[in-house]
C-alpha positions as CSV (number, residue, x, y, z in Angstrom):
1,X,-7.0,-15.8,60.0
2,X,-8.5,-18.6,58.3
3,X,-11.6,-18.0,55.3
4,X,-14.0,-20.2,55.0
5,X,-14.8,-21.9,51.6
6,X,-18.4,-19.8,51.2
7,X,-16.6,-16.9,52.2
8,X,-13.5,-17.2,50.0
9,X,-16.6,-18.7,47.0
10,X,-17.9,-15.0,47.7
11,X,-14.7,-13.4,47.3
12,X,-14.1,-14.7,43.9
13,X,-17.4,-13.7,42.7
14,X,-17.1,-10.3,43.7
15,X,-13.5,-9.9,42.0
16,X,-14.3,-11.6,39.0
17,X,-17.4,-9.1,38.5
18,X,-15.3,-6.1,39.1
19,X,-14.5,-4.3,36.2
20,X,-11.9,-1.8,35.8
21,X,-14.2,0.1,32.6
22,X,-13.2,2.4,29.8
23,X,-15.6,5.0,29.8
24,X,-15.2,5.0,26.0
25,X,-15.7,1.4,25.9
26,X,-18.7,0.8,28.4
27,X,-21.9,2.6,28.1
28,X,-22.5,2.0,32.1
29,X,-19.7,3.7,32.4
30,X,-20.0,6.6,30.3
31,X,-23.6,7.0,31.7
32,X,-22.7,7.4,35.1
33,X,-19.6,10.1,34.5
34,X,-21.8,11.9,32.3
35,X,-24.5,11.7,35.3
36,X,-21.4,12.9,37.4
37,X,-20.0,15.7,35.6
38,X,-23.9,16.9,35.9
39,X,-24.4,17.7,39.1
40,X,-21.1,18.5,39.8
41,X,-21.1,21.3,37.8
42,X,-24.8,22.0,40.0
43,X,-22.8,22.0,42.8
44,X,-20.3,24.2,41.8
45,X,-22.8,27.2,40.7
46,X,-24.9,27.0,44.0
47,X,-27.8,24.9,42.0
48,X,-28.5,23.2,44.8
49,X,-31.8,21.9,43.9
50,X,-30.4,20.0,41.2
51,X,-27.8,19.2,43.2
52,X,-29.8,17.1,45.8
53,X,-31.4,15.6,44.0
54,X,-28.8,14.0,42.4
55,X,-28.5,12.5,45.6
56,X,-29.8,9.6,46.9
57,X,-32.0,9.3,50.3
58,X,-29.6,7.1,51.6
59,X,-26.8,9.3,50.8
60,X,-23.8,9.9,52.8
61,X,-20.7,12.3,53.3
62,X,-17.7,11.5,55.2
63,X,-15.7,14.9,55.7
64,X,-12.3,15.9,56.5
65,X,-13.0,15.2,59.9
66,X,-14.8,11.9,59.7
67,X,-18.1,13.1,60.0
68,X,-21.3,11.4,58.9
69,X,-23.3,14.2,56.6
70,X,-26.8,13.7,55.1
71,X,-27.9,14.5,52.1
72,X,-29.9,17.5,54.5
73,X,-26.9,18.5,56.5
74,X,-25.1,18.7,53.2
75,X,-27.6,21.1,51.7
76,X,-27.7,22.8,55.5
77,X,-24.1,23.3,55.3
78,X,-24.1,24.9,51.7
79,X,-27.0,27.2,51.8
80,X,-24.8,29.6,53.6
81,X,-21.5,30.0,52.4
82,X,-22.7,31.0,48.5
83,X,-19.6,28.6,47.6
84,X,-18.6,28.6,43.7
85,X,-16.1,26.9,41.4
86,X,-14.4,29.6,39.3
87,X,-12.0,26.8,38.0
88,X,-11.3,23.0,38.6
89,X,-9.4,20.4,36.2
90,X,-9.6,16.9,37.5
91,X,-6.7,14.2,36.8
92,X,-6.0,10.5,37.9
93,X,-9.7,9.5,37.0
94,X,-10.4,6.4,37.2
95,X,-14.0,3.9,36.8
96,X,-14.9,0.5,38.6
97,X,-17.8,-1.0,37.5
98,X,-18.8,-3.3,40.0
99,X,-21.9,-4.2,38.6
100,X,-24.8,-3.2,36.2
101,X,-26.2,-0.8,38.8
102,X,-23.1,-0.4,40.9
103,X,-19.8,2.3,39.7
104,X,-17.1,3.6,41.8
105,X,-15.5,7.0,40.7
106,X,-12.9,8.5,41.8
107,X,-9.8,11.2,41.2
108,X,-7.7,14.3,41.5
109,X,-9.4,17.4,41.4
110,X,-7.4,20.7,42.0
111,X,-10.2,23.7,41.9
112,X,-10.1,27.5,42.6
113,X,-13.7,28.6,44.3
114,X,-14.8,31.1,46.4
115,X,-17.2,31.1,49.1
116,X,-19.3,33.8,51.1
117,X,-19.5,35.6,47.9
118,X,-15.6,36.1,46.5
119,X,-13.3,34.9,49.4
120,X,-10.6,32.9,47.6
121,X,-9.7,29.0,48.8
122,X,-7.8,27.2,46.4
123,X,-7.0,23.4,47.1
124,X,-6.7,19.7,45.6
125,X,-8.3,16.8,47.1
126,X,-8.3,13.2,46.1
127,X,-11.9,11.6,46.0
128,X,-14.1,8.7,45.4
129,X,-17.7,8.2,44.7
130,X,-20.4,5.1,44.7
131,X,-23.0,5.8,42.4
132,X,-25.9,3.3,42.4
133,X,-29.1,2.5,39.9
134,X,-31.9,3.0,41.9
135,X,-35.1,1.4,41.3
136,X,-36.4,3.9,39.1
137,X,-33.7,3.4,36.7
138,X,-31.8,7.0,37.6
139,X,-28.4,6.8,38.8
140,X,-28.1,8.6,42.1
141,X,-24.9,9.0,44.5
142,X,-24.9,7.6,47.4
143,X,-21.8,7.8,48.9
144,X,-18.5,10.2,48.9
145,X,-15.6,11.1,50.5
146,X,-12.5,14.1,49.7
147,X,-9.5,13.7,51.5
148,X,-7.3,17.2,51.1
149,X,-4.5,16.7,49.5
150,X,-2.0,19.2,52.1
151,X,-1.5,20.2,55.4
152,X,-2.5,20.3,58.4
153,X,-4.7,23.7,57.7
154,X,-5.2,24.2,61.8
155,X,-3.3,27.1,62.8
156,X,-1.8,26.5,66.1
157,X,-0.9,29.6,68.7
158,X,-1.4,30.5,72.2
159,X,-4.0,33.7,72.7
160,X,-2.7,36.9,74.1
161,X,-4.9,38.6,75.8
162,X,-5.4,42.4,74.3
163,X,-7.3,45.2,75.9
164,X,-10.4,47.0,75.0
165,X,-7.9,49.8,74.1
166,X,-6.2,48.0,71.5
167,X,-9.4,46.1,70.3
168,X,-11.3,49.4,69.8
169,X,-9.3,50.8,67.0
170,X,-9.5,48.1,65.0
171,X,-13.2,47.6,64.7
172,X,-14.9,49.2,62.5
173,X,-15.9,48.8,58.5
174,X,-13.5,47.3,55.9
175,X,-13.8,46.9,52.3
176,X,-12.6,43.8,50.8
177,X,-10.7,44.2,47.9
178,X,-12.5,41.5,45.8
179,X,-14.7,41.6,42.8
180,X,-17.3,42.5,43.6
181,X,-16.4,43.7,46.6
182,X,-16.9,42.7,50.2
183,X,-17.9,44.4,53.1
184,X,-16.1,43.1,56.4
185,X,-17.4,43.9,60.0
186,X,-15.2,44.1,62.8
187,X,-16.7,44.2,66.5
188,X,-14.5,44.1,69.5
189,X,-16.2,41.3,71.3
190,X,-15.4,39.9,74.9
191,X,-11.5,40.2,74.1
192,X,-12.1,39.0,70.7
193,X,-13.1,40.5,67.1
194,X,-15.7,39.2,65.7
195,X,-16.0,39.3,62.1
196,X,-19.1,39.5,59.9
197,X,-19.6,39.6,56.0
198,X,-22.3,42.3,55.0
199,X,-25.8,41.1,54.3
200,X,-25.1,37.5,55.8
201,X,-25.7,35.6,58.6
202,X,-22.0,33.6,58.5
203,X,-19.7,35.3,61.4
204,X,-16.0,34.0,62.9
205,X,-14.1,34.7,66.2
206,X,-10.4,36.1,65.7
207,X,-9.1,35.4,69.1
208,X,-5.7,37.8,69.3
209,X,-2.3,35.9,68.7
210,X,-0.6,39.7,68.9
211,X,-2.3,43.4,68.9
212,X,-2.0,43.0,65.1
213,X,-2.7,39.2,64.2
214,X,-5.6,37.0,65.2
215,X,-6.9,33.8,64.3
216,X,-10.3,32.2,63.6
217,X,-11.7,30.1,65.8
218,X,-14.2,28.3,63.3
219,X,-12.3,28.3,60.0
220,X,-8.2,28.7,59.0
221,X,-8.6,32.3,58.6
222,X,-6.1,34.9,60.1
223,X,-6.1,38.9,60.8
224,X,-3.3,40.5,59.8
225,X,-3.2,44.2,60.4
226,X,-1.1,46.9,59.3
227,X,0.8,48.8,61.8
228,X,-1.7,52.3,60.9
229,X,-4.5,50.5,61.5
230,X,-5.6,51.5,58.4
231,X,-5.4,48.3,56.3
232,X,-5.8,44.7,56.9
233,X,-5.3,41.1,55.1
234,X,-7.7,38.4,55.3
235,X,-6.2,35.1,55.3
236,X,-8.7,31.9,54.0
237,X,-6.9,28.9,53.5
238,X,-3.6,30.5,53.1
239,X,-5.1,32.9,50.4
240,X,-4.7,36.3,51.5
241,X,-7.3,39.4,50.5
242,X,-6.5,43.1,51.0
243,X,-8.7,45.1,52.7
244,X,-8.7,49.0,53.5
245,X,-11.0,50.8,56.4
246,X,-14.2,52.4,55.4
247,X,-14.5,55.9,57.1
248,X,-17.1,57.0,58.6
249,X,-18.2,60.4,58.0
250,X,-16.9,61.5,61.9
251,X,-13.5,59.6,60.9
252,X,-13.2,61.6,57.6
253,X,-13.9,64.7,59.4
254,X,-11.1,64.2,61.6
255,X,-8.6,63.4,59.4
């Protein structure tokens, strides 16, 4: 493929105006990680209204799946899942400046958070960021991307059908042991379970793998259930939380 002399011209303007920037060194720089670390740490206490609007309205998301996500659907997505950052430590940081209003950031970040209000997902993902000057003189991002750094999470199986005699003894209330704790609700659903979290709106499918294991249909989550029926684990991303059965008053009666 041959490059044409304006194009190659172009090329070497770009390149020489790159510059690879030492935070500690370059107050552009240092501005924009600074500008970073902010709404980051937003982000990760549910501040969503600082957040956004540390966002730009031409901002855009690519996910793990290669989907295009708004600066809306973002905030659509998160307004459900109460996600938090209990830890993170970031590594392999690095700054382009590739202009007075233009930085690229990017990175390691390994974090520990929880979501829906204490289930566990710990993970590291490598990311990049464009931050731009906008004409109002804030810096605002306006583009990202995380790429998980692990495998395949999807969770593959063949679905075993299980009667409404087996499903029925396995719905019911269970108490997540978390802190604070969670309230899960199993309902035997169409051959399914069908799991909701207490006081929200979120809810998966376990289709049945076994009469004591299901799997999510929406997320990497799993049912594992003890052999008495009276005890379960929640997997979420390969975390697992404990969970015991919450008698009902007929249920304590009888036993």
């Amino acid at each position: 493929m041959s490059i044409s002399p304006s194009t190659s011209c172009l090329l070497t303007l770009l390149l020489v105006g790159v510059v690879h920037a030492d935070p500690a060194e370059d107050p552009v720089v240092a501005a924009v990680q600074a500008r970073d670390a902010e709404i980051a740490d937003a982000h990760g206490r549910g501040d969503l209204a600082t957040y956004r609007a540390g966002l730009s309205e031409r901002y855009v998301y690519i996910d793990i799946a290669g989907k295009r996500v708004t600066a809306e659907m973002l905030a659509a997505r998160r307004q459900d899942d109460q996600r938090r950052v209990v830890a993170s430590e970031s590594s392999e940081e690095e700054a382009v400046r590739l202009s007075d209003s233009v930085v690229l950031l990017r990175g390691l970040e390994r974090s520990v958070a929880s979501y829906y209000g204490g289930l566990p997902r710990v993970g590291a993902s490598r990311w990049s960021a464009v931050w731009v000057r906008e004409d109002d003189g804030i810096w605002r991002l306006v583009a990202d991307t995380a790429t998980p750094v692990r495998k395949d999470e999807s969770l593959p199986f063949v679905v075993t059908a299980q009667s409404g005699k087996t499903l029925a003894p396995l719905a019911g209330r269970w108490l997540l042991a978390l802190t604070p704790p969670l309230e899960l609700v199993l309902q035997a659903d169409n051959g399914n379970l069908r799991g909701i979290l207490s006081g929200q709106t979120v809810h998966w499918t376990f289709q049945p793998a076994s009469a004591r294991h299901f799997i999510a249909k929406e997320r990497p989550f799993e049912l594992r259930f003890a052999s008495d029926g009276q005890s379960l684990e929640l997997v979420t991303w390969g975390t697992a939380t404990a969970a015991t059965r919450i008698l009902e008053p007929q249920q304590a009666t009888a036993r």
